[in-house]
C-alpha positions as CSV (number, residue, x, y, z in Angstrom):
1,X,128.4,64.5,94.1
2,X,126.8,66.4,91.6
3,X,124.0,68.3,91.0
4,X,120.8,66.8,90.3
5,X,118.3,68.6,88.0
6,X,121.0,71.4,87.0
7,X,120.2,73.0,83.6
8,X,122.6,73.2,80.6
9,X,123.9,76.3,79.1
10,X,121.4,76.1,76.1
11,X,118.4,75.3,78.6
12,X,119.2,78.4,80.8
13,X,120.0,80.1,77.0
14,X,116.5,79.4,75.9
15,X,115.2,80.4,79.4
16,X,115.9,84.1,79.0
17,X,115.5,84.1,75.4
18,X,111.8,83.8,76.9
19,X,112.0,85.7,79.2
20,X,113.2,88.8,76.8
21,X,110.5,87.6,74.7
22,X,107.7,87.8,77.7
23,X,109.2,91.0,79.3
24,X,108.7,92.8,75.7
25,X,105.3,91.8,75.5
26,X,104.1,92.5,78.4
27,X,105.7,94.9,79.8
28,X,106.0,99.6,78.4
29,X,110.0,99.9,79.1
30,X,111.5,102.3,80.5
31,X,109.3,101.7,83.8
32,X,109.9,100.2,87.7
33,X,109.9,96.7,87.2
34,X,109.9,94.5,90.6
35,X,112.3,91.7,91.3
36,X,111.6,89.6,93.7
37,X,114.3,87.1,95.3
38,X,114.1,84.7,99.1
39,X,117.4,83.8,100.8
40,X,118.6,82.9,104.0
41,X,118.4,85.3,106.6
42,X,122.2,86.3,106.1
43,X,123.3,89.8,105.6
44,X,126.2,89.1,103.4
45,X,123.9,87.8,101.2
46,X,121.8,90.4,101.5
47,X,124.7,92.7,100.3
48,X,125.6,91.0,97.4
49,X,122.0,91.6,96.2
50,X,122.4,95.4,96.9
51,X,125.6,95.5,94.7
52,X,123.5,93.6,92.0
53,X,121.2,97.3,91.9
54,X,123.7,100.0,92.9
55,X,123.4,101.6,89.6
56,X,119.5,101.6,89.1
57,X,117.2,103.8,90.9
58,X,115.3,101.5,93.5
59,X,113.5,100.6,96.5
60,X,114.3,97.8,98.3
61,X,111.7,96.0,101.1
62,X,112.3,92.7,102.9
63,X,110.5,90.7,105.1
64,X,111.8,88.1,107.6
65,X,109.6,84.4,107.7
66,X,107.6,83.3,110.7
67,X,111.2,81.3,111.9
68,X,113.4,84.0,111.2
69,X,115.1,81.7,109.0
70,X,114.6,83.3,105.4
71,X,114.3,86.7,103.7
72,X,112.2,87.5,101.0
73,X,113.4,90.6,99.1
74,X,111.4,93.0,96.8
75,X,113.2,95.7,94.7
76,X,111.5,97.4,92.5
77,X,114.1,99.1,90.0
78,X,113.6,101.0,87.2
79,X,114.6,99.6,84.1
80,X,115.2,101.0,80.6
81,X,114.6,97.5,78.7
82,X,113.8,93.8,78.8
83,X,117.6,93.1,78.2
84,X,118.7,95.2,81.8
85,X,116.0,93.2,83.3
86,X,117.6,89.9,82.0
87,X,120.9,91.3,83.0
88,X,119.9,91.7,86.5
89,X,118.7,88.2,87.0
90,X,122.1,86.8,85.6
91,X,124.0,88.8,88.0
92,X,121.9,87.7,90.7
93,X,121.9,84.1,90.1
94,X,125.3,84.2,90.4
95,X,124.7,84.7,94.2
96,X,124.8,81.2,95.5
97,X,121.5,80.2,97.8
98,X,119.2,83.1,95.7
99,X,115.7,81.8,94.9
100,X,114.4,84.3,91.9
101,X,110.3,84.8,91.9
């Protein structure tokens, strides 16, 4: 079956093309920037996110919801430019089940 609602290569494109654009203008880089990510409560997933941010300089907090069942995950990582930011989120959504804030 296939995916309903699943963006094209130029949609997701023009997405972070914004997104640089947005990050540049608001934001005084180099400086801690904070991603902020829920998934299931599942520590592999979990690790994958880790490996996303080995090589930044971070602090990581998580919270469990009222079931248990998810994780929200805040890690604040310093970044040098709007273009590590972006590359961050691409990594990341390549972890299946990620929700990005």
């Amino acid at each position: 079956m296939p995916e309903l609602n699943k963006p094209t290569q130029e949609q997701i494109d023009e997405f972070y093309n914004n997104l640089n654009t947005q990050l540049q203008d608001n934001h005084n880089f180099p400086e801690d920037y904070p991603f902020k990510f829920i998934i299931e409560n599942d520590a592999s997933k979990l690790t994958e996110i880790y490996r996303v941010f080995d090589d930044t300089k971070n602090t990581v907090r998580t919270r469990e919801s009222s079931n248990g069942k998810y994780l929200s995950v805040t890690i604040n990582a310093f970044m040098l430019d709007a273009d590590q930011v972006i590359h961050k989120y691409r990594e990341t959504s390549k972890i299946g089940g990620v929700i990005m804030l």
